[in-house]
ZAROZA-192051 format. One record per atom (N, C-alpha, C): residue number from 1; residue in one letter; z, y negated, x; atom name. Coordinates in steps of 0.001 Angstrom, whole numbers, plus 500000, padded with zeros to 6 digits. Each point is the difference from the previous one (the first is absolute). Layout:
<pts>
+-----+----+--------+--------+--------+----+
:   i : aa :     c3 :     c2 :     c1 : at :
+-----+----+--------+--------+--------+----+
: NUM :  a :      Z :      Y :      X : CA :
...
+-----+----+--------+--------+--------+----+
</pts>
This chain:
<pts>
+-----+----+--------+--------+--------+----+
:   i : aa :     c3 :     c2 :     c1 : at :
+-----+----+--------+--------+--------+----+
:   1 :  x : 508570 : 510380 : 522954 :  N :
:   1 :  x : 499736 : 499611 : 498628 : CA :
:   1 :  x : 500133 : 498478 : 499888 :  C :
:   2 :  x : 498863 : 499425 : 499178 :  N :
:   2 :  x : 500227 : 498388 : 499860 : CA :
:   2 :  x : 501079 : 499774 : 498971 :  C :
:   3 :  x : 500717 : 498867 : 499970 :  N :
:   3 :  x : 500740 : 499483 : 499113 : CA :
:   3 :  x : 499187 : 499053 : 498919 :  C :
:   4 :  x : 500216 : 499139 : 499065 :  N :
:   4 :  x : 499546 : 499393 : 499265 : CA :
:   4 :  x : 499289 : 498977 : 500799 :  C :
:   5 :  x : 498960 : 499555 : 499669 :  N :
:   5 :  x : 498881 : 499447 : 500576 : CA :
:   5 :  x : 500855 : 498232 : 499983 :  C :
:   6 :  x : 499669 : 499213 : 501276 :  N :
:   6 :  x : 501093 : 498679 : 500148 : CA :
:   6 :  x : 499214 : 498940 : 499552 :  C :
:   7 :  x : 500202 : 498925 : 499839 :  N :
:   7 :  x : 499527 : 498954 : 499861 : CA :
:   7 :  x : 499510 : 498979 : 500820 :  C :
:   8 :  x : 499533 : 498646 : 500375 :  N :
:   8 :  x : 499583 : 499084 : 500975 : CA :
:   8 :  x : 501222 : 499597 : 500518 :  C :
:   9 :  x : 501283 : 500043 : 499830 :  N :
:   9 :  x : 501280 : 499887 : 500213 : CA :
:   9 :  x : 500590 : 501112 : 501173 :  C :
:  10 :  x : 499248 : 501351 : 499825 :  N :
:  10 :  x : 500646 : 500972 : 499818 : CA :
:  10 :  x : 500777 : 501023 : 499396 :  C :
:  11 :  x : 500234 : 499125 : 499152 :  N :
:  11 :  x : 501099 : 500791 : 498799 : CA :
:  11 :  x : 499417 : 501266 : 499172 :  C :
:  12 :  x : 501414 : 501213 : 499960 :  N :
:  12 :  x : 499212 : 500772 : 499589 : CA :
:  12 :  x : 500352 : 500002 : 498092 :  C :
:  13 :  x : 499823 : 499382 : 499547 :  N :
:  13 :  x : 499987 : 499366 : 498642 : CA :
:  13 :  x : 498349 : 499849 : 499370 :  C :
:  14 :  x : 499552 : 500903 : 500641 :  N :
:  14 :  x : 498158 : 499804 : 499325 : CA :
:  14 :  x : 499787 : 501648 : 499026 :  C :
:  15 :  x : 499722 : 499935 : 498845 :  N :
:  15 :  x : 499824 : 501154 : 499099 : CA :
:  15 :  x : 498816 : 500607 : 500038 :  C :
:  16 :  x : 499492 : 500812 : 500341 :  N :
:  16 :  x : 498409 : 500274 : 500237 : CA :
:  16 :  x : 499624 : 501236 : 498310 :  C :
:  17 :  x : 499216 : 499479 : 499201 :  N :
:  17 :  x : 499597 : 500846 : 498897 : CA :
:  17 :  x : 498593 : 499511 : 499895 :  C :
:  18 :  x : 499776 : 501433 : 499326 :  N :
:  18 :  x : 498837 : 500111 : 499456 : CA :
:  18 :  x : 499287 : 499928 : 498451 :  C :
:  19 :  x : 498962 : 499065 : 500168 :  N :
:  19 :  x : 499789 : 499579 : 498610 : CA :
:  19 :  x : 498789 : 500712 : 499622 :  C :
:  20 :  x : 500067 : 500516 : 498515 :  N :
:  20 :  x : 498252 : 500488 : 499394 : CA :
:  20 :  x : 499672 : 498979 : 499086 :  C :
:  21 :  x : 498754 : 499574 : 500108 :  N :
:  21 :  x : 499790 : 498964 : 498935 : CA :
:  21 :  x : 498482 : 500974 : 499219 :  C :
:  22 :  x : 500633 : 500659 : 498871 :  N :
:  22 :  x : 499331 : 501030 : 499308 : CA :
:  22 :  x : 499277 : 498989 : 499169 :  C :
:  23 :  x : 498913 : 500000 : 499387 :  N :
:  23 :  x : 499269 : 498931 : 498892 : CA :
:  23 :  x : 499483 : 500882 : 498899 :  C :
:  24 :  x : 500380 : 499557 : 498774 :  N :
:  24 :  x : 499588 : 500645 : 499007 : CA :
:  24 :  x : 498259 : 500527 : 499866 :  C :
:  25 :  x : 500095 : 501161 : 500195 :  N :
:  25 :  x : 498317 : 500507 : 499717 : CA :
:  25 :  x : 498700 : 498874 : 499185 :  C :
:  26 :  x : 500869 : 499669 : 498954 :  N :
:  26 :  x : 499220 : 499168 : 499179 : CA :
:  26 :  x : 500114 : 498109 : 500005 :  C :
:  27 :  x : 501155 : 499884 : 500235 :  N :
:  27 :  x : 500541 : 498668 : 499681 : CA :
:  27 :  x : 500541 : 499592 : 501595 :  C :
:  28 :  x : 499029 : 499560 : 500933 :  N :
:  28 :  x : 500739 : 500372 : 501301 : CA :
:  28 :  x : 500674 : 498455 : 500451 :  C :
:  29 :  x : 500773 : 499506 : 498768 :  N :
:  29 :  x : 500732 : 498457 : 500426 : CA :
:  29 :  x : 501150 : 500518 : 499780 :  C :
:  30 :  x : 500413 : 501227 : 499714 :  N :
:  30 :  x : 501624 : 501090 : 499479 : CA :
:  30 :  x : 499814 : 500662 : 501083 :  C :
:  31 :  x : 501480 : 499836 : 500662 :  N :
:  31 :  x : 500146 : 501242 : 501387 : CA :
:  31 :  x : 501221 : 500798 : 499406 :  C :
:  32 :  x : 499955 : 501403 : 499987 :  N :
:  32 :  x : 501232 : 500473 : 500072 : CA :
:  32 :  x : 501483 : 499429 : 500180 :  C :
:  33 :  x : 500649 : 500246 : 499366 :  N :
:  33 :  x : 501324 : 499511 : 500372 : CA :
:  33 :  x : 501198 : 500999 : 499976 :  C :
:  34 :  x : 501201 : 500013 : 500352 :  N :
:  34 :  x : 501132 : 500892 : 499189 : CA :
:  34 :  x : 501446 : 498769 : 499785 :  C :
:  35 :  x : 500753 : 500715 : 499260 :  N :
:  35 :  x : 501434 : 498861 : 500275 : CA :
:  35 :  x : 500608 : 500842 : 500677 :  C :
:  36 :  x : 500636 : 498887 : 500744 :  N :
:  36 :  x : 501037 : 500344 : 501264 : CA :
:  36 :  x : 501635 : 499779 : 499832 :  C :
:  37 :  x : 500149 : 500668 : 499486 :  N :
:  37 :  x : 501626 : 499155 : 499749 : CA :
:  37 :  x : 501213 : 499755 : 501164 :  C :
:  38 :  x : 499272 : 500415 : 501391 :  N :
:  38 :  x : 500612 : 499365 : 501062 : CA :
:  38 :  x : 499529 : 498284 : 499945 :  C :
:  39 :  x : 499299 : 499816 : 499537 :  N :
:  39 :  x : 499046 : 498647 : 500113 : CA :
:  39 :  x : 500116 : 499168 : 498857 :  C :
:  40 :  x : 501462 : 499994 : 499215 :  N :
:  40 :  x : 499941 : 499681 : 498786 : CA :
:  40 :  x : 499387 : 500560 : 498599 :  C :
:  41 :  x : 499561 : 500713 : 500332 :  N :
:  41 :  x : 499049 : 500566 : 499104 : CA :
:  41 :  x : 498760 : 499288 : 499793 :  C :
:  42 :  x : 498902 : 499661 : 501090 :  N :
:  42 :  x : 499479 : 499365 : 500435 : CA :
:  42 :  x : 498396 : 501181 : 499849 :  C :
:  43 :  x : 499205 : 499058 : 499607 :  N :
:  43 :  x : 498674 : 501133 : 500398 : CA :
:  43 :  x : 499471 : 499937 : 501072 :  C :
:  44 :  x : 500010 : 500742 : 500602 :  N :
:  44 :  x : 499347 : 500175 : 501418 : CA :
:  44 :  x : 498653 : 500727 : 500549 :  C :
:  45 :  x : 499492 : 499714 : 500751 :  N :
:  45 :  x : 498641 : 501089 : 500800 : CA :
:  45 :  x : 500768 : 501130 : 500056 :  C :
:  46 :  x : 499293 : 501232 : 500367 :  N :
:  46 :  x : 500503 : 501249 : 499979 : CA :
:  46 :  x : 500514 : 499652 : 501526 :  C :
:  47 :  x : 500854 : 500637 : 500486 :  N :
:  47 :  x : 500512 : 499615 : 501912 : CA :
:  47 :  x : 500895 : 500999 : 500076 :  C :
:  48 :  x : 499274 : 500286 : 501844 :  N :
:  48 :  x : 501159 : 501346 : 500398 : CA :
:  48 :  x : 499780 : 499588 : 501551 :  C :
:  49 :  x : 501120 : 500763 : 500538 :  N :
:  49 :  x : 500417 : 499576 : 501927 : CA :
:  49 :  x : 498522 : 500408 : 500185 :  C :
:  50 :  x : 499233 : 501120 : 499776 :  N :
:  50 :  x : 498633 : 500338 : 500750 : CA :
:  50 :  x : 499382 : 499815 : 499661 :  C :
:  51 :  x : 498897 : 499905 : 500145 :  N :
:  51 :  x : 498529 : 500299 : 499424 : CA :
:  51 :  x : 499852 : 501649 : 499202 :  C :
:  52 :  x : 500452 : 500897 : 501042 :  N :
:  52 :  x : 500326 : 500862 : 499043 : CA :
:  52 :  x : 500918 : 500178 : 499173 :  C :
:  53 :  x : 501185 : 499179 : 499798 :  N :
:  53 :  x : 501075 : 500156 : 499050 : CA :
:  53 :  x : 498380 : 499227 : 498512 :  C :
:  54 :  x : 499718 : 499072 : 500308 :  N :
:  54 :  x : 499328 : 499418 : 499183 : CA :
:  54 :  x : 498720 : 500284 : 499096 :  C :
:  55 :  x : 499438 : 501225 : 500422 :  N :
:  55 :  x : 498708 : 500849 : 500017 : CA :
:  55 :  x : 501209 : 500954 : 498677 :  C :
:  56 :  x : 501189 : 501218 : 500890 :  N :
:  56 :  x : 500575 : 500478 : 499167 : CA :
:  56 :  x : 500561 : 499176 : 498267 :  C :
:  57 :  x : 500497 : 498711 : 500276 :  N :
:  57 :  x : 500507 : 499564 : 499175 : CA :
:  57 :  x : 498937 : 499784 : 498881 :  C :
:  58 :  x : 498788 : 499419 : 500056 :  N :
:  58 :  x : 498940 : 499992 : 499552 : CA :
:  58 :  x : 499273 : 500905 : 498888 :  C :
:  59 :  x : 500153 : 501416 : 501161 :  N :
:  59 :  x : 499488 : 500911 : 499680 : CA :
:  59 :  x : 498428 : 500018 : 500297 :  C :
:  60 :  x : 499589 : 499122 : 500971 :  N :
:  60 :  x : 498796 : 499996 : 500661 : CA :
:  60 :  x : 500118 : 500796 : 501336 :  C :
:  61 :  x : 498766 : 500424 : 500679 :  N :
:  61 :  x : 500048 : 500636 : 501330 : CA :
:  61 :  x : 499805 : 498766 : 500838 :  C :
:  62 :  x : 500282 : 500241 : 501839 :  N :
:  62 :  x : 500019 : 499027 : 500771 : CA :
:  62 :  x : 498843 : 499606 : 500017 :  C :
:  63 :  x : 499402 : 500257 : 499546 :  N :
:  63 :  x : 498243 : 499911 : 500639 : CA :
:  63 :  x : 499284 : 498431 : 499060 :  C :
:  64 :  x : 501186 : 500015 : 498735 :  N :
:  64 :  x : 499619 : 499069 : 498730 : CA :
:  64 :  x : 500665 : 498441 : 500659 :  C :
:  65 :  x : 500231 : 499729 : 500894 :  N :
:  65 :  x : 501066 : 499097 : 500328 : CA :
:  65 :  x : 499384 : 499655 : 501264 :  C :
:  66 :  x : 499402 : 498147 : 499666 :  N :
:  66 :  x : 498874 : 499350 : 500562 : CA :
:  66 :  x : 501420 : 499676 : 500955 :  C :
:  67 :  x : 499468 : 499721 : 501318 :  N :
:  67 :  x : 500720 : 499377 : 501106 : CA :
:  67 :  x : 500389 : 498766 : 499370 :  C :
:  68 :  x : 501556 : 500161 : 500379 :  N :
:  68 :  x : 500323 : 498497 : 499559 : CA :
:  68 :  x : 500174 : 498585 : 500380 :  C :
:  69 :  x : 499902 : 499158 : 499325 :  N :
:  69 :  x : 500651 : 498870 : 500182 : CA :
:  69 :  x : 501405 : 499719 : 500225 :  C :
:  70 :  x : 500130 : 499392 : 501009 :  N :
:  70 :  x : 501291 : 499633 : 500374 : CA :
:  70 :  x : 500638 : 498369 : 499767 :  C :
:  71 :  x : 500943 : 500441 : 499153 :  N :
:  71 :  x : 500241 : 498342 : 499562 : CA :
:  71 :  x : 501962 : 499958 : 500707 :  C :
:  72 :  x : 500229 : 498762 : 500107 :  N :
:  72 :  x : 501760 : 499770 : 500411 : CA :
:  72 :  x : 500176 : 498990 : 499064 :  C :
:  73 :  x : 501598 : 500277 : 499716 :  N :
:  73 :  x : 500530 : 499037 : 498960 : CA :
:  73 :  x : 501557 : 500445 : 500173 :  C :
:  74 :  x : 500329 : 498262 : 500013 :  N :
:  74 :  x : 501835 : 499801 : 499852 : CA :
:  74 :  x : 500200 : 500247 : 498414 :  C :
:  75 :  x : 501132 : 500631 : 499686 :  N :
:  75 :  x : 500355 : 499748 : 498467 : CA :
:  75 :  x : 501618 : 500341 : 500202 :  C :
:  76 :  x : 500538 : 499996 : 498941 :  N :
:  76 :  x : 501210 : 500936 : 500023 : CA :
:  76 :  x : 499830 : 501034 : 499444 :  C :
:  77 :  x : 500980 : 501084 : 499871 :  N :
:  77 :  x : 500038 : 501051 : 499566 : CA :
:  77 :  x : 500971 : 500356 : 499068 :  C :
:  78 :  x : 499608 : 499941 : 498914 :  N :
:  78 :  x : 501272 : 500471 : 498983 : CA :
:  78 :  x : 500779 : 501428 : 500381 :  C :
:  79 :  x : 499261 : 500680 : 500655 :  N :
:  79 :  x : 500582 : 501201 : 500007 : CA :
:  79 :  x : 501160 : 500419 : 501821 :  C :
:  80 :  x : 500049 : 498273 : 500725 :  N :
:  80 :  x : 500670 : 500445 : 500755 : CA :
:  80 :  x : 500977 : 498176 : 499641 :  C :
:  81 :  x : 500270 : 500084 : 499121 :  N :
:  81 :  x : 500472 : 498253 : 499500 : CA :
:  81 :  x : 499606 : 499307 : 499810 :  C :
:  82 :  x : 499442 : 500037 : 500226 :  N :
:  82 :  x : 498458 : 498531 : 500216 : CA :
:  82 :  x : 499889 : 499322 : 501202 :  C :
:  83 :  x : 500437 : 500604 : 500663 :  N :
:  83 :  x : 500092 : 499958 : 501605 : CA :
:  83 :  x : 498373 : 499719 : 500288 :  C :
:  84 :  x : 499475 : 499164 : 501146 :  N :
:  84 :  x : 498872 : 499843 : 499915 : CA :
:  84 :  x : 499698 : 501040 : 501216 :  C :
:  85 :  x : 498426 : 500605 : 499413 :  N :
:  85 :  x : 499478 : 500551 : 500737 : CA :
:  85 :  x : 498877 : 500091 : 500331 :  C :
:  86 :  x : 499222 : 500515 : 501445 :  N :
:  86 :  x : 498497 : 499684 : 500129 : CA :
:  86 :  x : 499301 : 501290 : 499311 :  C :
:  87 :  x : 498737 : 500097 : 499267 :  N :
:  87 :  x : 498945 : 501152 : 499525 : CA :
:  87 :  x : 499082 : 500116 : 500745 :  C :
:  88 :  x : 499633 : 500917 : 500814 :  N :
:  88 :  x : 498843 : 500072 : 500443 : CA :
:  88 :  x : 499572 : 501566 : 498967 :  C :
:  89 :  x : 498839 : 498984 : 499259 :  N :
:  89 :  x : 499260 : 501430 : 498874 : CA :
:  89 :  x : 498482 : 499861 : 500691 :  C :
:  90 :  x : 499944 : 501334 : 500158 :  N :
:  90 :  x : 498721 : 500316 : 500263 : CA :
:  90 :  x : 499123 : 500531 : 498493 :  C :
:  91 :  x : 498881 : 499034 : 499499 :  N :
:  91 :  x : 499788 : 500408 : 498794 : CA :
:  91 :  x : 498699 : 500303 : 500117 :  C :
:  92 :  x : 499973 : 501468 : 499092 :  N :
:  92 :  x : 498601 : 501070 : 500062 : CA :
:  92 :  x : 499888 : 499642 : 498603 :  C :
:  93 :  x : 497960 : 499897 : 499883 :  N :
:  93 :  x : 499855 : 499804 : 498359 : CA :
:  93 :  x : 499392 : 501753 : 500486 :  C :
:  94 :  x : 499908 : 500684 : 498544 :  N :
:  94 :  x : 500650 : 500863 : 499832 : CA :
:  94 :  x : 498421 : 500400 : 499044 :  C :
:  95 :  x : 499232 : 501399 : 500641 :  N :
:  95 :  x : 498902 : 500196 : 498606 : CA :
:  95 :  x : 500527 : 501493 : 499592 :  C :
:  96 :  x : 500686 : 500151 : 499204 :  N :
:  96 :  x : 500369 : 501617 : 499389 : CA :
:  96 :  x : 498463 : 500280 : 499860 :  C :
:  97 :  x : 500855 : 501402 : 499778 :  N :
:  97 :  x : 498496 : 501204 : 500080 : CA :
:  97 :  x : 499482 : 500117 : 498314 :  C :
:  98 :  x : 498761 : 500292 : 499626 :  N :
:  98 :  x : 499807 : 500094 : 498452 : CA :
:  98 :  x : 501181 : 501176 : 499423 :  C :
:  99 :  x : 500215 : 499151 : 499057 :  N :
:  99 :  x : 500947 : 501069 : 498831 : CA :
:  99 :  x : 501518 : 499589 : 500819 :  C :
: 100 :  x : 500006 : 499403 : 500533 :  N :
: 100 :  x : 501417 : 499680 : 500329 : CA :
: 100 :  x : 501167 : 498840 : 498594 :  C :
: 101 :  x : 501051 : 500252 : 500081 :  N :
: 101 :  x : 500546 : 499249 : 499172 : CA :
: 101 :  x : 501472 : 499591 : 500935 :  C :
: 102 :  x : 500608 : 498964 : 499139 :  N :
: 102 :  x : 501464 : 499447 : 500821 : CA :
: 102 :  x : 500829 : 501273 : 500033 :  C :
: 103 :  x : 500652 : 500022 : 500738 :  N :
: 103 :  x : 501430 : 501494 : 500503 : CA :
: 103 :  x : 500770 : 499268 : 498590 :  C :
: 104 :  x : 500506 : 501703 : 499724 :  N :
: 104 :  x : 500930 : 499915 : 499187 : CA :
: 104 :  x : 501454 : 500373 : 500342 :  C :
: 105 :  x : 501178 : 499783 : 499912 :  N :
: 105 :  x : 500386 : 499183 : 498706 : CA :
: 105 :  x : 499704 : 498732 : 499622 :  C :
: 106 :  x : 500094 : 499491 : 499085 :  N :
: 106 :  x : 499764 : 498706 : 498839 : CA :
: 106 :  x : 500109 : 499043 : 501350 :  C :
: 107 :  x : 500186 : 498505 : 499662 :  N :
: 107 :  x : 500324 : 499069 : 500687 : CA :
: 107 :  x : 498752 : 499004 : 500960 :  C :
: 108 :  x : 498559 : 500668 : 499336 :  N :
: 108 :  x : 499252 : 499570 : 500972 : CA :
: 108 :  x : 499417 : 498919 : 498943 :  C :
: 109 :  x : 499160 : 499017 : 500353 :  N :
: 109 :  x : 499080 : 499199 : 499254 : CA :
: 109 :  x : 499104 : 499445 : 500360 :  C :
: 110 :  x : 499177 : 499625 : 499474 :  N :
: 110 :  x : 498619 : 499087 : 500623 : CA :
: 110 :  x : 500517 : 498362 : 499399 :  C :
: 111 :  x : 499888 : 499443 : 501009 :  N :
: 111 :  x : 500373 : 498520 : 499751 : CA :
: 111 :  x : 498954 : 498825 : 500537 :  C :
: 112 :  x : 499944 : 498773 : 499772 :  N :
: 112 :  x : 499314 : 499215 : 500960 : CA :
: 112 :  x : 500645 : 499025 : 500870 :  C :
: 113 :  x : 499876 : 499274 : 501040 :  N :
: 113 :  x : 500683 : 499032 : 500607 : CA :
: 113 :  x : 500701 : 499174 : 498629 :  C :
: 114 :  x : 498887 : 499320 : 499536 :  N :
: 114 :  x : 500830 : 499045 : 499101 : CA :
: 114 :  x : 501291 : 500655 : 498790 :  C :
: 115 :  x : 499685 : 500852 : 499983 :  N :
: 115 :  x : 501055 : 500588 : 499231 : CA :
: 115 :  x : 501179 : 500411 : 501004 :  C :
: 116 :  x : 500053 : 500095 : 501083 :  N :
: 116 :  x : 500985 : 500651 : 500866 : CA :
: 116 :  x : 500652 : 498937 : 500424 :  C :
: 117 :  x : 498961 : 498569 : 499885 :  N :
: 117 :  x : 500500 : 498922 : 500261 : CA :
: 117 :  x : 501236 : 499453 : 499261 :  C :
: 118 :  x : 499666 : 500373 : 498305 :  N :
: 118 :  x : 500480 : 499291 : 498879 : CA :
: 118 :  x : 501820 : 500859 : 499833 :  C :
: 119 :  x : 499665 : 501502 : 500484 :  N :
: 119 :  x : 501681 : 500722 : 500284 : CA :
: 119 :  x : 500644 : 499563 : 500627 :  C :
: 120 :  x : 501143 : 499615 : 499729 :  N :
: 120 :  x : 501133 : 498972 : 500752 : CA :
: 120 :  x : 500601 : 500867 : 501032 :  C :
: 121 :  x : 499871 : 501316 : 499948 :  N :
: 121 :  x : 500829 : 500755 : 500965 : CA :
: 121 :  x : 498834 : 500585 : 501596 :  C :
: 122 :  x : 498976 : 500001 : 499304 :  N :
: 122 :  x : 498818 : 500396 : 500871 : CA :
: 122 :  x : 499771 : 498667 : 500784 :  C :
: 123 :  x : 499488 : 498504 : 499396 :  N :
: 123 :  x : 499969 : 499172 : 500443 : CA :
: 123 :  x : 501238 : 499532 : 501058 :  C :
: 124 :  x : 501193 : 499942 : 499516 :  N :
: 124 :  x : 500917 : 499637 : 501066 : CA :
: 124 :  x : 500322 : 500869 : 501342 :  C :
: 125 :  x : 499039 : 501919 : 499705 :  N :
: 125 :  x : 500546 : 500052 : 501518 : CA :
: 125 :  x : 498269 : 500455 : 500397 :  C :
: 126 :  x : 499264 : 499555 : 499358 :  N :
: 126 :  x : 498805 : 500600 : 500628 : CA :
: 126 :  x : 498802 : 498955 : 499915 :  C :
: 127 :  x : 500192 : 498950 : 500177 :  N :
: 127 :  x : 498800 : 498455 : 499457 : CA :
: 127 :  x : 499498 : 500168 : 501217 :  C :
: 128 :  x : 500534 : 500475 : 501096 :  N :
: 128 :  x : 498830 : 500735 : 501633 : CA :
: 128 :  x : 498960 : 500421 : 499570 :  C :
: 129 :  x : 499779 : 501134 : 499230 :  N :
: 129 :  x : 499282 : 501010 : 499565 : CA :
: 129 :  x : 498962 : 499364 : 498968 :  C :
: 130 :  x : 501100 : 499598 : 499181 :  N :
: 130 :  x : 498945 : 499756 : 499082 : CA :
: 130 :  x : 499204 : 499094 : 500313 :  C :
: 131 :  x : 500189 : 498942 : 501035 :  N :
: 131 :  x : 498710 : 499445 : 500497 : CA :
: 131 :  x : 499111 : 500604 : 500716 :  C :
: 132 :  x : 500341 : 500638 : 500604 :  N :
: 132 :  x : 498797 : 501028 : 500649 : CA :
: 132 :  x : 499541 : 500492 : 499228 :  C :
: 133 :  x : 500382 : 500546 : 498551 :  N :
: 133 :  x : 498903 : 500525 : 499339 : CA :
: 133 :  x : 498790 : 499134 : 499075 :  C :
: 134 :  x : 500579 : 499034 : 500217 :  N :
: 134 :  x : 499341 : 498608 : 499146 : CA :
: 134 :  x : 498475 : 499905 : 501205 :  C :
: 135 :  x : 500345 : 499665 : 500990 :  N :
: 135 :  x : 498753 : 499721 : 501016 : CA :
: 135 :  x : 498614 : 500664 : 499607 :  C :
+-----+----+--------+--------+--------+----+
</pts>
């Protein structure tokens, strides 16, 4: 069994998740979001350890989940001190099937970069992301 995937160092301090970047049917400059309250309460991409944790979380099948992009990024982590750590997110944009809607319970939203920008809690642990979605 592998351990957590290492870094150019070696170190095994590299987080490997998976990102959906869902786009609103109509308004496609709003991607899905949820709050995370490991993350400050931070809005985030939908993200899970798999591709299939991420399909389930969704509520899309694997089949909806474009090969991803792979991005790396130093940040800290509020949720282990702020201890710094490396991300390797592999990010799938994401086409749900017709008649699909966000998983329930509550907590989900359609947002845009610049607005995710302007949240003080999203911005301070996620300004990675939100530039990638700006491009």
């Amino acid at each position: 069994m592998m351990g957590e995937p290492r870094d150019a160092l070696g170190r095994e301090d590299v987080k490997e998740s998976h990102l959906a970047v869902i786009r609103h049917p109509v308004r496609p400059r709003l991607v899905l979001v949820r709050r995370d309250p490991r993350w400050m309460g931070a809005w985030l991409l939908p993200y899970a350890d798999t591709d299939g944790g991420l399909a389930r979380l969704t509520g899309v099948g694997p089949d909806a989940l474009a090969a991803p992009v792979t991005v790396l990024s130093d940040k800290p982590s509020p949720s282990h001190g702020g201890a710094p750590r490396r991300y390797l997110y592999r990010v799938h944009h994401v086409e749900p099937p017709a008649g699909w809607s966000p998983p329930a319970p509550g907590g989900w939203r359609w947002m845009s970069a610049a607005c995710m920008a302007m949240d003080e809690a999203t911005c301070g642990v996620n300004m990675d992301i939100i530039r990638l979605l700006s491009l």
